[in-house]
FIKOL-801980 format. One record per residue (C-alpha): residue in three letters; z, x, y. Coordinates in pm, whole numbers, plus 50000, padded with zeros to 5 digits. Each point is the difference from the previous one (the first is absolute). Layout:
# FIKOL-801980
AlaZXY...
***
This chain:
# FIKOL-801980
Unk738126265320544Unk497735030350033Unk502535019150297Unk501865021249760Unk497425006249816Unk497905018650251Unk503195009650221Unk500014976150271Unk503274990150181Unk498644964950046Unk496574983050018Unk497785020850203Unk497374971150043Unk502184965550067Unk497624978550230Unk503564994150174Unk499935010250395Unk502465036249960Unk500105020650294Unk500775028949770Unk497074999049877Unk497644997950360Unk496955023049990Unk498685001950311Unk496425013549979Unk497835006150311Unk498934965550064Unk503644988949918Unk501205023050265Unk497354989050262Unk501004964449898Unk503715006350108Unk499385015650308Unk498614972650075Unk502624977449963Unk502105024850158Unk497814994950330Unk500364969249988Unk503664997750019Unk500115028550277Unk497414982850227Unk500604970750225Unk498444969749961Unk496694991449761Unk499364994449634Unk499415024249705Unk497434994249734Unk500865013149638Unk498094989149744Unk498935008949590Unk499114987649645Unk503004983949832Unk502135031449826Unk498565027750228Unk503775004450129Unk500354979150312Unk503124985949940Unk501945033649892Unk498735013350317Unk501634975750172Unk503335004149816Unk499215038250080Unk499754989150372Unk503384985850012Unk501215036549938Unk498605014850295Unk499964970650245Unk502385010750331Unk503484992750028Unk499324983250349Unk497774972849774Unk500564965949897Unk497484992849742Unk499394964249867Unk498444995049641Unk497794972849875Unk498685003049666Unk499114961349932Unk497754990250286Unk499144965549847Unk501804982050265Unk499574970850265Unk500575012850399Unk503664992850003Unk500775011849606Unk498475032350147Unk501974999750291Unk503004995049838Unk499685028049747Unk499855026450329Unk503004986650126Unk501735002149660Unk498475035649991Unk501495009250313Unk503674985249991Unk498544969450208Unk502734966349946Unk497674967450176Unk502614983450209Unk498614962049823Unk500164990649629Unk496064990550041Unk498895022750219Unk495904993350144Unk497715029650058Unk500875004250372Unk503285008049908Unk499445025149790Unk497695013450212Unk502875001450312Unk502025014349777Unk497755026149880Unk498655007450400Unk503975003950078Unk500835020149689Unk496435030050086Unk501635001950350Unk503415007549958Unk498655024849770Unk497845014650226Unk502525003950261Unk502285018949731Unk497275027149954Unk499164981949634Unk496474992249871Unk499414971749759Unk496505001249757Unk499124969049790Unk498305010449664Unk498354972149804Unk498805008249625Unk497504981049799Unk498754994650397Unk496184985949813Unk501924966149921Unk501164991650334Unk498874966750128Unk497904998250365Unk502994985650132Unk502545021249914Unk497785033550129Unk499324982550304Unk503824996550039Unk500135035149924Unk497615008950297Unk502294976550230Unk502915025549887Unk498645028650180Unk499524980450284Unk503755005050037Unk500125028450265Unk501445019850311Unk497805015850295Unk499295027049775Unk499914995449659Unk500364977249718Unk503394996649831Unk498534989749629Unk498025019049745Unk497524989949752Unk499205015649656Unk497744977949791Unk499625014149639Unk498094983949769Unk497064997949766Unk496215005250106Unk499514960750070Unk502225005250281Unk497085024350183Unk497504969949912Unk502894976650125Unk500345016250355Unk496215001250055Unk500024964950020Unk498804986950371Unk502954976850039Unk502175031949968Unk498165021050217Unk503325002750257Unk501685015649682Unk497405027349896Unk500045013550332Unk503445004050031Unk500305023249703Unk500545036350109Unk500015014049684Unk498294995649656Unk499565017449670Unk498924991449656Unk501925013049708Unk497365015349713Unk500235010249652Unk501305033349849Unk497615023049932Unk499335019249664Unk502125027750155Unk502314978550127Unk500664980249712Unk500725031949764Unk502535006650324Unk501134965349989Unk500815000649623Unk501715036449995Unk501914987850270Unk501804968949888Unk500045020049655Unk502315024450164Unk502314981450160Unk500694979849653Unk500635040349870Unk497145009949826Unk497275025650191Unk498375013949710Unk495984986049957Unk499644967649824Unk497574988450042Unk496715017049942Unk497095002350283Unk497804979849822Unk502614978349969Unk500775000450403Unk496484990750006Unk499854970249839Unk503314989150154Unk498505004550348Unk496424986749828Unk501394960949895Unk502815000650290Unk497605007150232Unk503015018450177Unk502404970750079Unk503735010749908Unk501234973149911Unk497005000149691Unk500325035949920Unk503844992449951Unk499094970949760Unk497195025449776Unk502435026750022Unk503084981649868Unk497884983349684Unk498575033949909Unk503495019950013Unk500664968149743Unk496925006149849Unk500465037349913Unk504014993949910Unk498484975549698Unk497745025749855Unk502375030050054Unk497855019250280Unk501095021950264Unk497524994850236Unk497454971450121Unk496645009049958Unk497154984250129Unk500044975049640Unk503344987550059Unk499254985350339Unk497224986449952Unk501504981149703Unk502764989750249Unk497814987250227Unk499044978549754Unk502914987749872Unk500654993050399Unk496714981350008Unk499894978149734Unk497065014549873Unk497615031449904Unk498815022350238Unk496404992250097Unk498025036150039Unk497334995150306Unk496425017949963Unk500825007350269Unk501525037149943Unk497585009149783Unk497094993750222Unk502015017050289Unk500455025649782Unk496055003849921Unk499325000250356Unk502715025550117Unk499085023849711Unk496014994450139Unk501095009650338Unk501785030649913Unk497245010849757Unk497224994250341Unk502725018150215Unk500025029249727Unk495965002250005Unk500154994550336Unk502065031250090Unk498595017249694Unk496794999650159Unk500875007250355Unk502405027449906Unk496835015849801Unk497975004850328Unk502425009350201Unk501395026449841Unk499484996349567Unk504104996349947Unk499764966249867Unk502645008749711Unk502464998250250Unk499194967950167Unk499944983249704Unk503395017249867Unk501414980250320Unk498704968849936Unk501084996549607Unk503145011350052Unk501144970350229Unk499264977749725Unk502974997449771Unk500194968349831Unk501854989349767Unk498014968349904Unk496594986950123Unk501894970150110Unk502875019550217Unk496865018650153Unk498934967750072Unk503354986750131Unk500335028850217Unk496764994250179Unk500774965750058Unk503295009850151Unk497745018550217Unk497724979450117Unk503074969750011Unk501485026650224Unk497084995750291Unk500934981850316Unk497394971850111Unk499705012850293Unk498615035849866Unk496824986749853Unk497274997250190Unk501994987450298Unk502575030350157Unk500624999250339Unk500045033650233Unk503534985450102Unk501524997949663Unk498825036449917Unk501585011350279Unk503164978849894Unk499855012349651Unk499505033350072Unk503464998050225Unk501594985349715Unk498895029349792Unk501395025350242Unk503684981750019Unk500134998049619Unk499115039349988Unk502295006750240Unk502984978149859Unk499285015549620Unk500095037450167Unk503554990650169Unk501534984849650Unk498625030749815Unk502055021050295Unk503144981749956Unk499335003749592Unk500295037750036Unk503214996850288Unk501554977649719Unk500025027749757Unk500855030750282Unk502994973450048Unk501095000749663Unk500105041049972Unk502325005350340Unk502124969349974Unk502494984649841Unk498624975049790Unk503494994649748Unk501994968549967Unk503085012650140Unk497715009550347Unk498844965150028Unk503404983150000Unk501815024450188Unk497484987650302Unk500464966249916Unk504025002350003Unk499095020050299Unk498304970650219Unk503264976549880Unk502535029150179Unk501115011049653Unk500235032949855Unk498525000649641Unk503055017049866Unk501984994849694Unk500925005749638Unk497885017549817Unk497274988749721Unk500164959250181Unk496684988850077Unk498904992250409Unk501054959049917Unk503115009049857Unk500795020950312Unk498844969750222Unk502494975049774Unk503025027250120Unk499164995450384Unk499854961649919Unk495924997150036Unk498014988649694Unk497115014849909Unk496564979049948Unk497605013149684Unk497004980050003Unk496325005149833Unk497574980950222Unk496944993650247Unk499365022050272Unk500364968250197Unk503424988349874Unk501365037550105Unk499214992950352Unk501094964649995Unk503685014849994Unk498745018150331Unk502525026449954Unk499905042349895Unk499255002849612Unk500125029349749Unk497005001649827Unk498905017249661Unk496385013950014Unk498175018049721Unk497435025850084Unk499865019049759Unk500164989949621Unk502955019049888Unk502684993050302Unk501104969550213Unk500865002750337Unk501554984150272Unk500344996350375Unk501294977550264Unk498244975050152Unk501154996950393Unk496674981950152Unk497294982449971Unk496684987050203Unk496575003150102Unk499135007849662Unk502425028649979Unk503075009549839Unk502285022250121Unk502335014049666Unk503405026450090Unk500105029149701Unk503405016550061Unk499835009150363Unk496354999550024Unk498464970150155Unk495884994549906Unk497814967950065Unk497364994249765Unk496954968749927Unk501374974649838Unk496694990049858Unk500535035849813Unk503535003849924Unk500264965649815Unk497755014449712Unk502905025649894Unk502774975650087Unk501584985849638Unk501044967750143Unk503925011150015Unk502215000250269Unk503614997050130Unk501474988950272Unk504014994450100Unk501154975450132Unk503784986450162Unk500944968849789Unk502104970250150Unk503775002849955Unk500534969749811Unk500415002249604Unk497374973649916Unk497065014949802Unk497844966250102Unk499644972350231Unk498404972649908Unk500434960250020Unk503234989250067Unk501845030050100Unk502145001050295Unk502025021050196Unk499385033650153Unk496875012349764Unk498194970650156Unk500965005650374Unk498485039149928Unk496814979849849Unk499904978850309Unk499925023250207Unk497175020749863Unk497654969149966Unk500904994650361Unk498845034450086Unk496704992149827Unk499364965050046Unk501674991650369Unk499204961549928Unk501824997349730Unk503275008950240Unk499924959050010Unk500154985949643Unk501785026149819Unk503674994349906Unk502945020650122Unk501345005349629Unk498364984049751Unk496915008749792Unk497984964550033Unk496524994949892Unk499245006250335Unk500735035849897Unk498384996249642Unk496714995950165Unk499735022850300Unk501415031749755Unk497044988049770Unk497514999450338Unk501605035950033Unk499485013249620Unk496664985750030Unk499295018550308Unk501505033849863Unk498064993749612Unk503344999949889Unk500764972249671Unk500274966050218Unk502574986449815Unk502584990350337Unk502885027649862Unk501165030550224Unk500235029049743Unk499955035150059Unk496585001150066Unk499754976650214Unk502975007550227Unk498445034750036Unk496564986850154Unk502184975650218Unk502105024650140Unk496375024550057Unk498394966350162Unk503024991650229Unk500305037150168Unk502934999550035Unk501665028250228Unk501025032449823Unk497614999849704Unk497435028450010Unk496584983050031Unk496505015749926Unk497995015750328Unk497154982250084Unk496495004050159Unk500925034450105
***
């Protein structure tokens, strides 16, 4: 109702799961690295947990981007199962047929035990990851525990992500589960946004629906992050009601009014103001007054320049409003680890204090590779026509022909097809293969480059004949979200395959999904799209955050063909 109105392309604040839309602030990015260890290492579970809406289950979907090809990854978002229900939704996750129409729990687990070691022996790893992990029943985690029990001399073959809510940290400290607890290798506990973050949060997803001009005013940020109390999925809720809110009276922006009248309307009922504040605010204004006397009169016998002192103090105190004055303290004090009152040890200062020096050093290197960004732009070629030539150049093609056609109508001539897609950083890199990206830098001119690698937090990007590597962290805040990519389509005419087709567009299919899921070599048919088909492309599309809906498009044929690697196809470098 309101997009047009304010200029969005779509709804910037759906409570929907988008991976377009994935902010990942600090503790978002600690989270996923998380997850990310747990897939790499062998054997073990991983802990993530955090307050309903803080954003655990678009991590996940964002972990499904960057998982390894060498993976087999096996999803359970429904844990409210008996033993063998469980069991059998792994085996469905993984391709797994039982051999008997009623199968018991030992067969499932033989077959499970058979399917981790023929894995193993083909260099693959498989990790189980189990979502709303607080409601699983003693006897189902117990199984789970029995799961990593599968094993060779040296190392486990399965493993274990639990994500859930903060009952499952309760859950796990129970004694009867004590085998569990210490088997986790890994945990981390997913917290709110802060104030900073959620102004970030908001300007972010604003964006990427097509508006970055301010909104929403700071006071208004405030009181967004003030009755959210920084969960996303709440902040998406007040922000959508007060874009509806200002679109009924005709405003521009959302002040600090609107939202609160939102919240309201989201509540069911008026906003209660707490004492509180104001008494928060009577004792922070005391304290600065004592601090002011205080330095006044030690400034005075020291050396009489009191005027000074005081200038100091004053001026940090801009409020807007006793009771943001008094918000901002509380932030403060909210702010304090446990730990740091009355109670530090000498350990954790040491530990902090090497914390300290790794963020100082990391923010020095990204403010390096800011200012090699923009000495790239001056002695390369940043231009359109720069980018694709490199990309024709890693398919063996000259970019050559008539003049005034664009880079995909070129592509069309040497019978490739070019890919135009706005997305996730995640999705890019999902098609694992070299990408022209647009870039914006400065405010008056886009530019572009050509993405050849990727890994250990790096990215390595070609500009004409120049090749430069470059943070990742730092060159996805000037990236626009578009990109291109070419790719060889399938010689048949058929623009989809879906159920019942037959014939040669579903031998090509077949033998893709073979390529990806080996187990699947068995129950497949040779020509004909079944709904054996229907629901492993949907597994697939799933997978990939691709529209599940069990039809092989475009789209989809071009992640296939990226997922399959098949010989010939330029792919992106890797951990180099």
């Amino acid at each position: 109702m309101y997009n047009s109105y304010f200029g969005f392309s779509e709804p910037p604040f759906s409570i929907t799961p988008n991976p377009q839309y994935l902010y990942l602030s600090k503790r978002h990015r600690e989270a996923l690295a998380h997850l990310l260890y747990g897939i790499k290492e062998s054997g073990g579970f991983v802990q993530l947990t955090g307050e309903v809406g803080t954003g655990k289950t678009m991590l996940t979907r964002a972990l499904l981007d960057q998982i390894p090809g060498e993976t087999d990854l096996a999803l359970i978002f429904n844990p409210r199962l008996t033993v063998a229900g469980f069991l059998e939704s792994i085996c469905d996750e993984l391709g797994i047929k039982p051999k008997s129409e009623k199968p018991e729990i030992k067969e499932y687990v033989d077959l499970l035990s058979e399917y981790l070691l023929n894995s193993y022996s083909n260099g693959r790893k498989t990790v189980l990851l189990i979502d709303e992990a607080q409601n699983l029943d003693f006897d189902v985690i117990e199984q789970v525990r029995l799961l990593t029990n599968i094993e060779t001399a040296k190392e486990k073959l399965l493993q274990i992500i639990l994500v859930g809510q903060p009952e499952l940290k309760d859950l796990l400290k129970q004694k009867n589960l004590r085998q569990v607890a210490q088997r986790i290798t890994a945990r981390y506990h997913l917290e709110p946004l802060s104030k900073e973050e959620t102004a970030e949060y908001i300007a972010h997803r604003m964006k990427v629906a097509g508006v970055t001009r301010p909104v929403f005013t700071s006071g208004a940020i405030s009181a967004i992050r003030q009755y959210s109390s920084g969960i996303p999925r709440l902040i998406n809720i007040i922000c959508d009601r007060s874009l509806l809110g200002a679109y009924a009276k005709g405003e521009n922006n959302i002040s600090k009014v609107t939202v609160i009248k939102a919240v309201e309307e989201v509540n069911g009922e008026p906003v209660v103001k707490s004492r509180k504040p104001l008494l928060m605010t009577i004792l922070f204004l005391a304290t600065v007054l004592s601090l002011i006397f205080a330095l006044y009169y030690r400034n005075k016998i020291l050396n009489n320049n009191v005027d000074i002192i005081e200038e100091k103090v004053v001026n940090t105190i801009v409020p807007e409003t006793a009771e943001e004055v008094a918000f901002a303290l509380q932030e403060k004090i909210d702010s304090i680890p446990v730990s740091d009152i009355g109670n530090v040890k000498e350990a954790d200062i040491v530990d902090n204090k090497k914390q300290e020096d790794s963020v100082a050093e990391v923010d020095d290197s990204l403010k390096t590779v800011s200012q090699t960004l923009k000495d790239a732009l001056v002695v390369s070629d940043t231009s359109l026509v720069s980018a694709f030539s490199g990309l024709f150049g890693l398919w063996g093609q000259e970019y050559r022909g008539a003049a005034g056609k664009t880079g995909c109508e070129k592509a069309s001539n040497l019978g490739l097809k070019c890919f135009f897609q706005k997305g996730s950083w995640g999705r890019l890199l999902s098609q694992n293969r070299p990408a022209i990206v647009e870039f914006q830098v400065n405010s008056d001119k886009k530019d572009y480059a050509l993405l050849t690698g990727v890994g250990n937090g790096k990215v390595k990007l070609q500009f004409g004949n120049d090749e430069k590597v470059f943070y990742l962290e730092q060159f996805v805040t000037v990236w626009t979200g578009n990109y291109w990519t070419i790719w060889l389509p399938p010689s048949f005419e058929a623009k989809t395959i879906s159920l019942g087709s037959r014939g040669e567009e579903v031998v090509w299919l077949r033998n893709l999904l073979v390529r990806i899921y080996p187990q699947a070599d068995s129950t497949l048919e040779k020509q004909l799209f079944t709904e054996e088909y229907l629901h492993l492309v949907e597994k697939f599309q799933s997978e990939k955050l691709l529209q599940s809906d069990g039809v092989v498009g475009e789209q989809t044929m071009v992640y296939l063909i990226a997922a399959a690697a098949i010989d010939g196809v330029p792919l992106l470098e890797r951990d180099y």
